[in-house]
C-alpha positions as CSV (number, residue, x, y, z in Angstrom):
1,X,0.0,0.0,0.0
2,X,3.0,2.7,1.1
3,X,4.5,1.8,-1.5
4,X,2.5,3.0,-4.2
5,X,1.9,6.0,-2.4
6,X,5.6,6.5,-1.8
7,X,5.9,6.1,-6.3
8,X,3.3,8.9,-6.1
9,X,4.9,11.4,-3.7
10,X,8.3,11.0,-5.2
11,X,7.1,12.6,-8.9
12,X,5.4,15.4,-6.9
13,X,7.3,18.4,-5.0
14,X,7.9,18.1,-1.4
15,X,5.8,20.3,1.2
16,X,7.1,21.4,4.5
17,X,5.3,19.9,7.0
18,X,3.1,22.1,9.3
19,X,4.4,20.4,12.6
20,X,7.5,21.0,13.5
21,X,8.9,20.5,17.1
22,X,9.7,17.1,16.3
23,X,12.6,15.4,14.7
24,X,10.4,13.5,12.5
25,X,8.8,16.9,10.9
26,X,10.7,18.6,8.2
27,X,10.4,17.5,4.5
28,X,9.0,14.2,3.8
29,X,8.3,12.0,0.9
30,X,5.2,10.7,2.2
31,X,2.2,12.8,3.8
32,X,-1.0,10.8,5.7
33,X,-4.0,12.3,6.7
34,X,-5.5,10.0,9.0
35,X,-8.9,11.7,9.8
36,X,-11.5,12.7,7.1
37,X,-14.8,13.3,7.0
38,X,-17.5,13.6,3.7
39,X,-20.7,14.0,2.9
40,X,-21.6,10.5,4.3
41,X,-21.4,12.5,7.5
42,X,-21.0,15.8,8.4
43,X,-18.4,17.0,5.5
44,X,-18.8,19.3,2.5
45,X,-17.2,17.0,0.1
46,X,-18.3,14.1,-1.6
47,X,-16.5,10.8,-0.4
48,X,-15.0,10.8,-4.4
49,X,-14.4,14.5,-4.3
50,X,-12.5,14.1,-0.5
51,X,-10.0,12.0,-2.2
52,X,-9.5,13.8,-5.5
53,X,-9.1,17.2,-3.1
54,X,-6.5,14.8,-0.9
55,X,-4.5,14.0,-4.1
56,X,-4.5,17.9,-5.6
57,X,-3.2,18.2,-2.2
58,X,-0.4,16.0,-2.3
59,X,-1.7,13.7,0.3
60,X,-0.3,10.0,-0.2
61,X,-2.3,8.1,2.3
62,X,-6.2,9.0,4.2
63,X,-8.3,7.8,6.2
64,X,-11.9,8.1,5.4
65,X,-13.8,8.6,9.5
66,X,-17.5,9.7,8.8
67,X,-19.3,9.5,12.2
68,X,-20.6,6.7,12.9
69,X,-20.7,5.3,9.3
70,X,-18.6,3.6,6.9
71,X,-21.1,4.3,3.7
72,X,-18.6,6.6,2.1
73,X,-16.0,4.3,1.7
74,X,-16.9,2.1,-1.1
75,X,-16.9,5.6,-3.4
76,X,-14.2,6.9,-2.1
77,X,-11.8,3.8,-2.4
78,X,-13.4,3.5,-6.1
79,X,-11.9,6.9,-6.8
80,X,-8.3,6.2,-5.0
81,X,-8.5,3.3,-7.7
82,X,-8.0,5.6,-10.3
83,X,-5.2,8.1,-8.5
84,X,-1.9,7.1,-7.0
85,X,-3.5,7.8,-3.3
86,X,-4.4,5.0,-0.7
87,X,-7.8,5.4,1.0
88,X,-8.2,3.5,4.7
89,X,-11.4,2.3,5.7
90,X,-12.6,3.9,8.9
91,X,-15.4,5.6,10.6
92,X,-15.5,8.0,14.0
93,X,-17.6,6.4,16.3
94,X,-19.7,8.4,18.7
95,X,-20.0,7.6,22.2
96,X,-21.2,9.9,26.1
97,X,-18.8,9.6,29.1
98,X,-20.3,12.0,31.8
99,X,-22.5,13.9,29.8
100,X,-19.3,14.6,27.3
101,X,-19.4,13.7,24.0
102,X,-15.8,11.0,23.1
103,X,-15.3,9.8,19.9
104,X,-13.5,6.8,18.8
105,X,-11.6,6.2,15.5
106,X,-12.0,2.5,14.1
107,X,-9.3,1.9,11.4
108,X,-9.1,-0.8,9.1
109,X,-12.9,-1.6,9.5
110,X,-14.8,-4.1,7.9
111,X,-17.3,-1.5,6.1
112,X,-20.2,-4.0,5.3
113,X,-19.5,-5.6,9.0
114,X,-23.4,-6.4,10.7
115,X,-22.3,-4.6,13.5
116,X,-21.8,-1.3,11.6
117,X,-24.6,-1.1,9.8
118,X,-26.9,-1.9,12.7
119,X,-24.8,0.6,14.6
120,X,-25.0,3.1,11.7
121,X,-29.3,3.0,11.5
122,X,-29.1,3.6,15.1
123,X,-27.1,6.4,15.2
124,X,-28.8,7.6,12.4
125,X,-32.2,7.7,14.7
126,X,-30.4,9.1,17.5
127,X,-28.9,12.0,15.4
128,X,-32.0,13.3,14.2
129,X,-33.9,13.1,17.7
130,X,-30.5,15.2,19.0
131,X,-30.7,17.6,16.2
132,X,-34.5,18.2,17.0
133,X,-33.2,18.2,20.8
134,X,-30.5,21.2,20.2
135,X,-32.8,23.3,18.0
136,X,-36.0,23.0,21.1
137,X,-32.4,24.8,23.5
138,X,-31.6,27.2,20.9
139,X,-35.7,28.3,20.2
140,X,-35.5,28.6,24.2
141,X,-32.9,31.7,24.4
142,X,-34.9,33.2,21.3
143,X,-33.4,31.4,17.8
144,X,-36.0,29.7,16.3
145,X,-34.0,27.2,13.0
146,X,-36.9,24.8,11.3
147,X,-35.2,21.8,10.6
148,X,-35.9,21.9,7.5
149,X,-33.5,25.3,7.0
150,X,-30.8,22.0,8.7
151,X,-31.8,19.9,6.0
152,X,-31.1,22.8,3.4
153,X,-27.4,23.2,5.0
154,X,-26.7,19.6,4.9
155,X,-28.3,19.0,1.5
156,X,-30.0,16.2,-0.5
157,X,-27.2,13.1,-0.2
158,X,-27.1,13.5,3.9
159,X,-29.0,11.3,5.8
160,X,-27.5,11.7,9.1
161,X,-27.2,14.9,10.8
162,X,-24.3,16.6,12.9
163,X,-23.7,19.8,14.2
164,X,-21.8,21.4,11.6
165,X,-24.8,21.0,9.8
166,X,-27.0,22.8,12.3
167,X,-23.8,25.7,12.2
168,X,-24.3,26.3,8.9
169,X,-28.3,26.5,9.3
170,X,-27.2,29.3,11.5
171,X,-24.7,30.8,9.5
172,X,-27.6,31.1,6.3
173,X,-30.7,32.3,8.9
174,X,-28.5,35.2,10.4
175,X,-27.3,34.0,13.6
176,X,-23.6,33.4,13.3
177,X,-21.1,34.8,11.0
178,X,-19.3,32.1,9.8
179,X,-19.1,27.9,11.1
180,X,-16.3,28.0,14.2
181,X,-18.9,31.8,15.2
182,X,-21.7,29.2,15.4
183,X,-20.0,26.2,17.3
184,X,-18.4,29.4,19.8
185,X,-21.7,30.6,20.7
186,X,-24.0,27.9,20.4
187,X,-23.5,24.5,19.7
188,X,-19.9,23.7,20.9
189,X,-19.3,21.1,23.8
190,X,-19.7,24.1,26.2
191,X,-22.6,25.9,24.5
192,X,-26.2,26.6,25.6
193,X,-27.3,24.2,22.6
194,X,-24.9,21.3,22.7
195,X,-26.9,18.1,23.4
196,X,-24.2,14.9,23.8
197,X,-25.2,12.2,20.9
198,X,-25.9,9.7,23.6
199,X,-25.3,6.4,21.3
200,X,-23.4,4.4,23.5
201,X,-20.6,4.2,26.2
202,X,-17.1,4.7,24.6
203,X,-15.9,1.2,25.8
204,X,-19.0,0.6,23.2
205,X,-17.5,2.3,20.7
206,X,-14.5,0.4,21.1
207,X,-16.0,-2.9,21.1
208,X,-18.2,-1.7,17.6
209,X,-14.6,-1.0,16.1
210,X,-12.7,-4.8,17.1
211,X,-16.0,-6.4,16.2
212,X,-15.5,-4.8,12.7
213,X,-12.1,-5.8,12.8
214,X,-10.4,-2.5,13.1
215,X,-8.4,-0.8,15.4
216,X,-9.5,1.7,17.8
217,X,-8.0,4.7,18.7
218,X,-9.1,8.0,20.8
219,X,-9.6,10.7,18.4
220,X,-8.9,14.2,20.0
221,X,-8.8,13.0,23.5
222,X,-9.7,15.7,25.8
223,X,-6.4,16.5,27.6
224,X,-8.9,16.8,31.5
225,X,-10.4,13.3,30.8
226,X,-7.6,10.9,29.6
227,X,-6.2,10.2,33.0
228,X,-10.2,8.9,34.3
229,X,-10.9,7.2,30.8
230,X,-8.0,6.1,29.3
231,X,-7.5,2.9,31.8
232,X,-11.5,2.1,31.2
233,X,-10.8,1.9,26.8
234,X,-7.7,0.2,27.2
235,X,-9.4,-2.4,29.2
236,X,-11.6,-2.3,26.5
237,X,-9.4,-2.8,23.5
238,X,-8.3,0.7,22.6
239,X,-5.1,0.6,20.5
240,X,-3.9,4.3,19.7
241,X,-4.2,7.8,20.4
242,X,-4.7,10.5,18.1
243,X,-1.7,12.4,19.2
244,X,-0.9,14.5,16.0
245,X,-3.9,17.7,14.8
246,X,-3.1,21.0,13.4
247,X,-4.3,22.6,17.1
248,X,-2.2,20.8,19.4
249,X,0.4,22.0,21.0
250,X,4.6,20.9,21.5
251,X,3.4,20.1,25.1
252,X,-0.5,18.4,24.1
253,X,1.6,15.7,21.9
254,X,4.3,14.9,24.3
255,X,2.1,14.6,27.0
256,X,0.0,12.5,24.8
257,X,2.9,10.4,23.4
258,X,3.8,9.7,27.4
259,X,0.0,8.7,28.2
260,X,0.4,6.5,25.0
261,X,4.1,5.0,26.0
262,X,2.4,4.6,29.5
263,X,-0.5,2.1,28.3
264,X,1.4,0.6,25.0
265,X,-0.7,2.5,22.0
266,X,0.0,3.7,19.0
267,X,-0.6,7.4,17.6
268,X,-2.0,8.4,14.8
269,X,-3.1,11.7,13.3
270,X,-5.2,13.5,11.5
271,X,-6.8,17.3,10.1
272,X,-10.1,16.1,11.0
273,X,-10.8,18.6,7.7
274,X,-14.5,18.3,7.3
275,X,-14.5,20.9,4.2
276,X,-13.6,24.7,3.2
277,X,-15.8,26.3,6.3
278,X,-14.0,24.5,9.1
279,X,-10.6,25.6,9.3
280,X,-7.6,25.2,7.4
281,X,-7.8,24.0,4.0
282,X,-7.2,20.1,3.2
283,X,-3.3,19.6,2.7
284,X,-2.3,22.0,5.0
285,X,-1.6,19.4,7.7
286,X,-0.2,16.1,7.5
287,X,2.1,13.3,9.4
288,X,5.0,11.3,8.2
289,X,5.3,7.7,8.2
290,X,8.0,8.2,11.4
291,X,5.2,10.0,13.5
292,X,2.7,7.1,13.2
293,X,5.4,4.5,12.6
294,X,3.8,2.2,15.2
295,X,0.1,2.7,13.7
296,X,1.7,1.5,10.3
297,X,3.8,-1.0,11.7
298,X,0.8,-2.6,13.8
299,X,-1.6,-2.4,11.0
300,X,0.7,-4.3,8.3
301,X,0.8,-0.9,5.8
């Protein structure tokens, strides 16, 4: 699999990479992104359109993570087909830990695994019940968003809905200026509308992602809740840690590299891009093969 990628990154220019504190950063050959997201979920792009966007980026390896479903990644491997780009099968699971919400990143999935797709329908239920849920909080201090100005947002090919969805609702009817406004003042995991998605436990999540046959691994762990979690998912079967995103810190990824040394996980990372509103632009963060050389090294790559 690297190795066709590696083919592909040695015709093209090499990039500096965006992190740099480490000896690993620096220029590369090879660039993963290990944490996408499409229309299948809550992205902008197409599952097809993710990858052809990851390639004009010079990206060599992704990771396709839609919450909670995997339905994205029979398009999107069909268009890595046709590029010099590897696409990994994965999804983001959702899961509540005192009233918080922690996701969980299942690589290497099974995407037609029973377990996923019954999974999937029912977090496709819950989703929409949450999404009614969040707008009832937000009528409540005075913004009143019909769900059908969500459906508008998310358009025609979503059938699951997330909150960047409901921010850009809010965005269009006038009440935020632009996606990270909305999440500031209303819907982030501190905001006066945040509802948690309430799917299952995260050692759930984890157990979803091994039944699949994948391997699990904390995305974004919340630096305040790792020390009362982390021993409850690695009981569980938790393999990694998502040490490596474009807003972490020197000091957020060593202390995150310890905590994974500590309990024997990997680390992976990611952009968690989710499409032109939501930060920096696809491409514009990456790993190297040396920063997730245990990830790779586990999972046979």
């Amino acid at each position: 699999m690297l190795e066709r990628a590696g083919l592909a990154a040695a015709r093209r220019p090499a990039l500096r990479h965006v992190y740099v504190p480490f000896p690993a950063a620096g220029f590369c050959t090879m660039r993963l992104d290990l944490h996408l997201h499409s229309t299948a979920s809550d992205g902008q792009c197409s599952p097809a359109r993710v990858v052809e966007r990851a390639f004009e980026a010079r990206l060599d390896v992704v990771a396709l993570a839609d919450h909670d479903t995997t339905s994205g990644v029979a398009e999107a491997s069909k268009a890595a087909a046709e590029l010099p780009i590897e696409v990994i099968p994965a999804l983001e699971a959702s899961s509540t830990w005192d009233g918080h919400d922690i996701h969980v990143l299942g690589y290497f999935v099974e995407p037609d695994a029973p377990a996923l797709v019954r999974s999937a329908e029912a977090a496709r239920v819950r989703r929409e019940e949450r999404m009614q849920e969040m707008l009832d909080l937000l009528e409540e201090i005075g913004i009143e968003i019909p769900f059908e100005a969500v459906r508008r947002a998310a358009g025609d090919e979503v059938l699951s809905y997330g909150r960047p969805h409901l921010a850009r609702a809010l965005v269009a009817e006038g009440h935020a200026e632009s996606v990270p406004d909305a999440f500031r003042l209303y819907i982030g995991d501190d905001g006066p509308a945040f509802v948690p998605t309430d799917v299952q436990s995260p050692a759930e999540a984890v157990e979803l992602i091994r039944d699949a046959g994948g391997v699990a691994v904390w995305a974004h762990p919340p630096m305040d809740r790792i020390e009362g979690l982390l021993p409850v998912l690695a009981d569980a079967g938790l393999r990694g840690l998502e040490a490596y995103r474009p807003n972490h810190s020197p000091s957020q990824v060593e202390a995150l590299l310890r905590w994974s040394q500590r309990y024997d996980l990997v680390v992976t990372g990611g952009s968690d891009w989710h499409g032109p509103d939501r930060g920096p632009e696809l491409g514009a963060f990456w790993v190297t093969p040396e920063e997730v050389a245990s990830f790779l090294e586990m999972s046979g790559m």
